[in-house]
C-alpha positions in Angstrom: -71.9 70.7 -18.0 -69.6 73.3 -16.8 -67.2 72.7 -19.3 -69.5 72.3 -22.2 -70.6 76.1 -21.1 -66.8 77.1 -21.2 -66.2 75.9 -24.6 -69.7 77.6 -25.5 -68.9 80.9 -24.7 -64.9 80.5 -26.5 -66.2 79.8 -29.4 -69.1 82.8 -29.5 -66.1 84.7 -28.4 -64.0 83.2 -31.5 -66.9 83.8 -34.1 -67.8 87.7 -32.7 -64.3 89.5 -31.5 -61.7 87.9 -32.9 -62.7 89.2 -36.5 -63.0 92.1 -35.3 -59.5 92.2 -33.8 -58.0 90.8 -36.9 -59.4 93.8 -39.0 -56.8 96.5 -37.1 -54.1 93.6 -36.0 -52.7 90.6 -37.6 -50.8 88.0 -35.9 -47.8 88.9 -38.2 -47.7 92.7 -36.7 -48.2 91.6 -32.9 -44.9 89.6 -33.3 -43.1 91.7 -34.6 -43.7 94.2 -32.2 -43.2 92.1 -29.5 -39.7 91.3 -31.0 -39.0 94.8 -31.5 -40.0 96.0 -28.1 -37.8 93.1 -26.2 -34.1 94.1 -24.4 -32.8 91.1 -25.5 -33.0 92.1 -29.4 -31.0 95.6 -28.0 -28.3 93.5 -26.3 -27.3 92.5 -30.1 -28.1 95.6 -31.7 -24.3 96.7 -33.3 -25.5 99.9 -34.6 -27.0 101.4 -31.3 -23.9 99.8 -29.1 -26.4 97.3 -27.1 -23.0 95.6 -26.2 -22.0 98.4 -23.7 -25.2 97.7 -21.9 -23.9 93.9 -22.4 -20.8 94.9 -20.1 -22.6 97.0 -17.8 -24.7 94.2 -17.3 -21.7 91.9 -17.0 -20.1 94.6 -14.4 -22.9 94.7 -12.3 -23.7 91.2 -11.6 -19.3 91.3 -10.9 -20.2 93.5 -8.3 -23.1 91.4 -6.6 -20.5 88.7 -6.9 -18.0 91.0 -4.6 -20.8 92.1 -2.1 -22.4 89.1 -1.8 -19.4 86.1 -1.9 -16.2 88.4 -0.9 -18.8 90.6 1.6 -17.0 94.1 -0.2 -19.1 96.5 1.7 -22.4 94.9 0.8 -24.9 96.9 2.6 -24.5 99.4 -0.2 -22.3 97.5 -2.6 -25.0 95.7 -3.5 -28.0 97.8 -3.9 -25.5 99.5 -6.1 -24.5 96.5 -8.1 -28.0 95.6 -9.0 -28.9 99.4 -9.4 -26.6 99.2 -12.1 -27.9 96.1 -13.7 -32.0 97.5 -13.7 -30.9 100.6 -15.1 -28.6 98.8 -17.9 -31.7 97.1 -18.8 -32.6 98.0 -22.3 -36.4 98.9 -22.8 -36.8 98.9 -19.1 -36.8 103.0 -18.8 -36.2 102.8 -15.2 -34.1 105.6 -15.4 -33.5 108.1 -18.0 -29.8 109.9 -17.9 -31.1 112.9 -20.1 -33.6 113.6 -18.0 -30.9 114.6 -15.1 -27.8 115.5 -17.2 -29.4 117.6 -20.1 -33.3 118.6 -19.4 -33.1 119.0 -15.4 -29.2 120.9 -15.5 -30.1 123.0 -18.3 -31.3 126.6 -17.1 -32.8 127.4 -20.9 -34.9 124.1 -20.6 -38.7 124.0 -19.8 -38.3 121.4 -17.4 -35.1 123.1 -15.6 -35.2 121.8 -11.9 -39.2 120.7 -12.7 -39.7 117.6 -10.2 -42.8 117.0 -11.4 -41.4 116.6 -14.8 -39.6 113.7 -13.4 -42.9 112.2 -11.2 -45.0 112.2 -14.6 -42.7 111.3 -17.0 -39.6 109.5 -15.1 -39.2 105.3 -14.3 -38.9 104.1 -10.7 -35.6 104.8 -10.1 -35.9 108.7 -11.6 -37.9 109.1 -9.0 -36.3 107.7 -6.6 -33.1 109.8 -7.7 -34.7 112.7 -6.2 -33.4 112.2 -3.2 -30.2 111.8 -3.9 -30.4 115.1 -6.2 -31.6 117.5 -3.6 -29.3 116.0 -1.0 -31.6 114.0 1.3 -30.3 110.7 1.6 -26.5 111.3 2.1 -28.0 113.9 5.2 -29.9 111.0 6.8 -27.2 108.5 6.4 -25.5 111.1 8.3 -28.2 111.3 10.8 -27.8 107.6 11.5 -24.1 107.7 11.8 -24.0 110.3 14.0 -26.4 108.0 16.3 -24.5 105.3 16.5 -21.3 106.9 16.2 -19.2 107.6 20.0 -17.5 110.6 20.0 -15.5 109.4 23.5 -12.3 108.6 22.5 -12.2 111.8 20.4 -13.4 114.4 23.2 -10.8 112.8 25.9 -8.0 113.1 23.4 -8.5 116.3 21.6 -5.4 115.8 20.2 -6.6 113.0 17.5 -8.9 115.6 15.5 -5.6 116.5 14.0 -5.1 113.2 12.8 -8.2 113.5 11.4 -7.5 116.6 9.7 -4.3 115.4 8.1 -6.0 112.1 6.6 -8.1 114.5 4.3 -4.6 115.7 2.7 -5.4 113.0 0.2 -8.7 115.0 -1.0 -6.9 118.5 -1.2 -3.9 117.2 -3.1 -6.2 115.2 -5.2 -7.9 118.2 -6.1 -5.0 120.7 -6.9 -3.1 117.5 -9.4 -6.6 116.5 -10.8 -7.4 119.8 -12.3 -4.4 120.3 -14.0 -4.7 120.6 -18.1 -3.1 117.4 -18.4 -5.8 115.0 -16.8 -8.6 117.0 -18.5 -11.4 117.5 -15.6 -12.4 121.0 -14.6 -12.2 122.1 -10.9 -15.8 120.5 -10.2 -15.1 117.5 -11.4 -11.6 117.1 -9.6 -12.8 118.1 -6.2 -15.8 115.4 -6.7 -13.0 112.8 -7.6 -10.8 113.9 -4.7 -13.3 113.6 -1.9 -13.1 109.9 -2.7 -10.0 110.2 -0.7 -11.6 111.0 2.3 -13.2 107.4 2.2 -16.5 108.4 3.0 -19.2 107.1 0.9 -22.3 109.5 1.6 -20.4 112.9 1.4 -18.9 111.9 -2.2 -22.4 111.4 -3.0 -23.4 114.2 -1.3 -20.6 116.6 -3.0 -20.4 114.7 -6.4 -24.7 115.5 -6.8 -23.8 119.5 -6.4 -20.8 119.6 -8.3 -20.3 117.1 -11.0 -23.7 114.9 -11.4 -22.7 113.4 -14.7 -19.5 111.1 -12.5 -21.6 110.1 -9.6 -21.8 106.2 -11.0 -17.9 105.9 -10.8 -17.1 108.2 -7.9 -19.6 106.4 -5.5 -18.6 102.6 -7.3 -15.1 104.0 -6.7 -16.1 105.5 -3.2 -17.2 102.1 -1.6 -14.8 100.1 -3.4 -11.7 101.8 -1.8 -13.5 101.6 1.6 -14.2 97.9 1.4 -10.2 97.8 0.5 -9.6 99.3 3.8 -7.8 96.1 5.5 -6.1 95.6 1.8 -4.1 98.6 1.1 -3.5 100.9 5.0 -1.4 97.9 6.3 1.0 98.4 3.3 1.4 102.1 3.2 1.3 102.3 7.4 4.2 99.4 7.2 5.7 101.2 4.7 6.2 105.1 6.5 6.8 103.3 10.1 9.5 101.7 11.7 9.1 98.9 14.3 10.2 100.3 17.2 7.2 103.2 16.5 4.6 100.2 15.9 5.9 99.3 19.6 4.4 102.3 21.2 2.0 102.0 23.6 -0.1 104.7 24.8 -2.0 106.0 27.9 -5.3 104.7 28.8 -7.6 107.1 27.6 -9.5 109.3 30.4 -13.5 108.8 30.9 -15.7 110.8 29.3 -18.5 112.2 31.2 -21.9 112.5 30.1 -22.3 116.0 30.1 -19.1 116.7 27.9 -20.8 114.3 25.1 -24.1 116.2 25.4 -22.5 119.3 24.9 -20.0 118.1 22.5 -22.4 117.8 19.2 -23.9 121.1 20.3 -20.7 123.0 20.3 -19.5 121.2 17.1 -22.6 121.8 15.1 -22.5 125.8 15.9 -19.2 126.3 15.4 -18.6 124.6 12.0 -21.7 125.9 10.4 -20.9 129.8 11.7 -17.3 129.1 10.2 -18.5 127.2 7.5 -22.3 127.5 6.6 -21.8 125.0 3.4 -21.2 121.9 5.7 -23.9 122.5 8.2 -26.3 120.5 6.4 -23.9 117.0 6.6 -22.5 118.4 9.9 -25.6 119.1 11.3 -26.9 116.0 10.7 -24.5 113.8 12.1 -24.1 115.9 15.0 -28.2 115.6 15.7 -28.4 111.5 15.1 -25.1 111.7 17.7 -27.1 114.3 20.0 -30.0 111.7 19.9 -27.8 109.4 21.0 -25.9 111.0 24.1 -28.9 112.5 25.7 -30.9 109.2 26.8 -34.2 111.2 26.3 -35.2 110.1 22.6 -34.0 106.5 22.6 -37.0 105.5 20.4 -35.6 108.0 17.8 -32.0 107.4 18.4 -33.0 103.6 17.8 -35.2 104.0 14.9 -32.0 106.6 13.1 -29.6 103.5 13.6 -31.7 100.8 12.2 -35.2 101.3 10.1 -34.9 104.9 9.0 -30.7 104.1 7.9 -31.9 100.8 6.3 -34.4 102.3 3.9 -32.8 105.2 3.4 -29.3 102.8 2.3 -31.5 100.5 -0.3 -32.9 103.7 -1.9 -29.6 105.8 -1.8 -27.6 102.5 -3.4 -30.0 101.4 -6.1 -30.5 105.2 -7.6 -27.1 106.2 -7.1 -25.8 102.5 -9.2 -28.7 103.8 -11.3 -26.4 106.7 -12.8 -23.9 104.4 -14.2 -24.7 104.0 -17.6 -22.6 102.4 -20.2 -22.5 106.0 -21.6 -21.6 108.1 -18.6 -19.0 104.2 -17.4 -17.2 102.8 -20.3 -14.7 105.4 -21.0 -11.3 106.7 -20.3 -12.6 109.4 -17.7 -14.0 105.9 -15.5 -10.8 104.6 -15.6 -9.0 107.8 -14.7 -11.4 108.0 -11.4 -10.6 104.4 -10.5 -7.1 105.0 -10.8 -6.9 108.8 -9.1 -9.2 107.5 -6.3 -7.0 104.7 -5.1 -4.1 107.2 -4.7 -6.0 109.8 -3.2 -7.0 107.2 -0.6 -3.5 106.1 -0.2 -2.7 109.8 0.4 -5.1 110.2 2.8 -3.8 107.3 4.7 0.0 108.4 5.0 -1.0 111.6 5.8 -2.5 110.8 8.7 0.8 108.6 9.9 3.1 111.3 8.7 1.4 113.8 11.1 2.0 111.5 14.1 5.6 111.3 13.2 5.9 114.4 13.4 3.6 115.3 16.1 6.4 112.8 18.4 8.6 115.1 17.6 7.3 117.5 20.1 5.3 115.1 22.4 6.7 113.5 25.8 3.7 110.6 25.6 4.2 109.4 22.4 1.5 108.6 19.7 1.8 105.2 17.8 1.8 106.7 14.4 -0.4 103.4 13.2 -3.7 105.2 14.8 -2.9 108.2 12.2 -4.2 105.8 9.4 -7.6 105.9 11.2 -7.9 109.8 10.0 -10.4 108.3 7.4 -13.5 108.3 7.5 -14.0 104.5 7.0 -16.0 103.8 10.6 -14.7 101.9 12.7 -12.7 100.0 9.7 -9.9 101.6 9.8 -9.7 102.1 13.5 -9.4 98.1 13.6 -7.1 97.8 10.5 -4.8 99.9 13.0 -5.1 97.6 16.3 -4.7 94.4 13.7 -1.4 95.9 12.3 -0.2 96.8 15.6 -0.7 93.8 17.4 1.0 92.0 14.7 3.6 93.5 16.0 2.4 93.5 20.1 -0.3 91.0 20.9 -0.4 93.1 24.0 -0.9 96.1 22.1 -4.5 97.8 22.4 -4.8 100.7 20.1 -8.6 100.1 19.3 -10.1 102.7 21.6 -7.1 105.0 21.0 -7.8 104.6 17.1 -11.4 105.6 17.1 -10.6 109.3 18.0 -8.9 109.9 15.0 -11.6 107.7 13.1 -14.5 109.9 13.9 -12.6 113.1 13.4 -12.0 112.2 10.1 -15.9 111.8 9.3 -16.0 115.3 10.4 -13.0 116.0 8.6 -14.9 114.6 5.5 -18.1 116.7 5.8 -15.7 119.8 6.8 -13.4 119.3 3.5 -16.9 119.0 1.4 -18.2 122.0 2.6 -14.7 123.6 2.0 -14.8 122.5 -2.0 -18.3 123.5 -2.2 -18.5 126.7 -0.5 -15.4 127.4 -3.5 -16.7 125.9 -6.5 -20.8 125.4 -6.1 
């Protein structure tokens, strides 16, 4: 009975609408549209280049393939990766590169810095972009860093923040070649690709989104890449400007750190660099408050929830929007492969200069450093502080350079954020 009333009311259905549908709509039409609206017709679409979104696509799924079977950084590697496949989608309008490059940039435009342009007209990921455009994101990841970040080894050898300092010669060298006629990127562009030398992720994001929005896809691919390479390319160069009698050296256990000096330590660092230098206080302060957290013992519920749940969300959003800015239009061209290419040797500069400054620092010093903890000036945490206790105990089994290692390593995250604020305190 039931099924003789279903049928019943298909058919009245049949005899009274569909008529009446078929007057404004024919079969024919509703095809063709449908064929016309799908991504897959784009993909093979010669005139409008749909095969550049075909090797985006290609790229991204690439890049999954690094995060996800070689484990290349994949915390942001692959929100990134598949980032850049949603926004490659054609049809999809998750994310609209005019919107950011020409509408939102442009000071003559209506919609000049309108965010509520974006919330009523932008896809997911526009939106989500916001936070990446006014800065958000890269500050809390440095929030969470800072709070699970130990400043120890730093405080009780005061001595390492220069190593720290000299790893960011790779981003200052960078700069001053990169802007040079001859390589054809202006002075915002080259300081955006020569932070990549500093090997931290967030504050290329952070600096590339105030100085030279238009490269973030291949500065922050770039970016992560180079610091997934970590344990690939240091042991070469620190082989390479060391001898193996300085590989040998063994240093002095470090001295404990009370309490009360790491209290007092983020305090006095976040004052100080933001009087000096007001442009980094917003990375600087950051880190320094999530580290703060941290050391005091009173807000472990916050301290907790700024190393796990807040960092976590705030990671998936940051990766996905910022692999949403690589766009076969703004990826596949020579510029791309120019960043690729000038951030590996930026990194590499930032490496030696770290060891070079130990050399040279034993010149004057009766307990030796082991120049192999110089590499850890970059900001890769804690990385590079274990590339440098691998290399040395290839050499000394016996060997412990870890703790010694992470002084330098931490600096150079402040180095980082210091050498950001420097480049946009001159160019922003």
């Amino acid at each position: 009975m039931k099924k003789i009333k279903f049928f019943g009311l298909l058919a009245l259905f049949s005899m009274v609408a569909l008529p009446t549908l078929a007057a404004d709509f024919s079969l024919g039409e509703a095809m063709q549209k449908f064929w016309g609206d799908m991504g897959l017709k784009a993909l093979f679409d010669v005139e409008n280049e749909g095969w550049k979104s075909a090797i985006m696509l290609g790229l991204g799924c690439f890049l999954l393939y690094l995060a996800i079977v070689k484990k290349f950084e994949p915390l942001l590697l692959l929100p990134i990766a598949f980032g850049m496949v949603l926004t490659n989608l054609p049809g999809a309008g998750l994310f609209h590169t005019a919107m950011w490059n020409d509408e939102f940039l442009n000071p003559d435009s209506p919609y000049y810095h309108s965010y509520r342009h974006v919330l009523a007209e932008g896809g997911l990921l526009d939106v989500l972009y916001i936070g990446v455009k006014a800065g958000i994101y890269p500050c809390l990841i440095f929030l969470g860093v800072g709070a699970m970040t130990d400043f120890g080894p730093l405080i009780a050898n005061p001595k390492s923040l220069l190593l720290g300092a000299a790893a960011q010669l790779g981003i200052f060298a960078t700069f001053l070649v990169v802007q040079a006629d001859l390589f054809g990127f202006n002075p915002q562009e080259a300081a955006s690709i020569g932070i990549i030398g500093g090997a931290d992720g967030p504050t290329a994001i952070f600096l590339t989104t105030k100085l030279a929005p238009h490269l973030l896809g291949p500065i922050a691919v770039a970016a992560y890449s180079y610091m997934a390479l970590v344990p690939v390319i240091q042991p070469v160069i620190m082989r390479a400007l060391t001898t193996k009698s300085e590989r040998l050296i063994r240093m002095e256990q470090l001295r404990t750190v009370s309490k009360k000096e790491k209290i007092l330590f983020p305090i006095i660092v976040a004052i100080i660099v933001s009087l000096i230098l007001p442009s980094a206080a917003t990375l600087i302060g950051c880190l320094m408050l999530g580290n703060l957290m941290k050391e005091s013992g009173v807000v472990d519920r916050l301290s907790k929830a700024a190393q796990n749940e807040l960092n976590n969300i705030v990671v998936i959003f940051l990766g996905i929007t910022v692999g949403a800015t690589a766009t076969a239009e703004s990826f596949l061209n020579v510029r791309t492969i120019s960043i690729l290419v000038v951030g590996i040797v930026a990194f590499g500069v930032g490496t030696a200069g770290g060891v070079l400054l130990a050399k040279f620092m034993n010149l004057f010093l009766k307990n030796k450093i082991n120049p192999l903890i110089g590499s850890a000036g970059v900001s890769a945490v804690p990385m590079a502080a274990r590339v440098s206790q691998e290399v040395g105990q290839q050499e000394d089994k016996h060997n412990f350079l870890l703790m010694h290692a992470m002084g330098p390593n931490v600096a150079g995250v402040i180095g980082s954020a210091v050498a950001a604020g420097i480049l946009l305190n001159f160019l922003g």
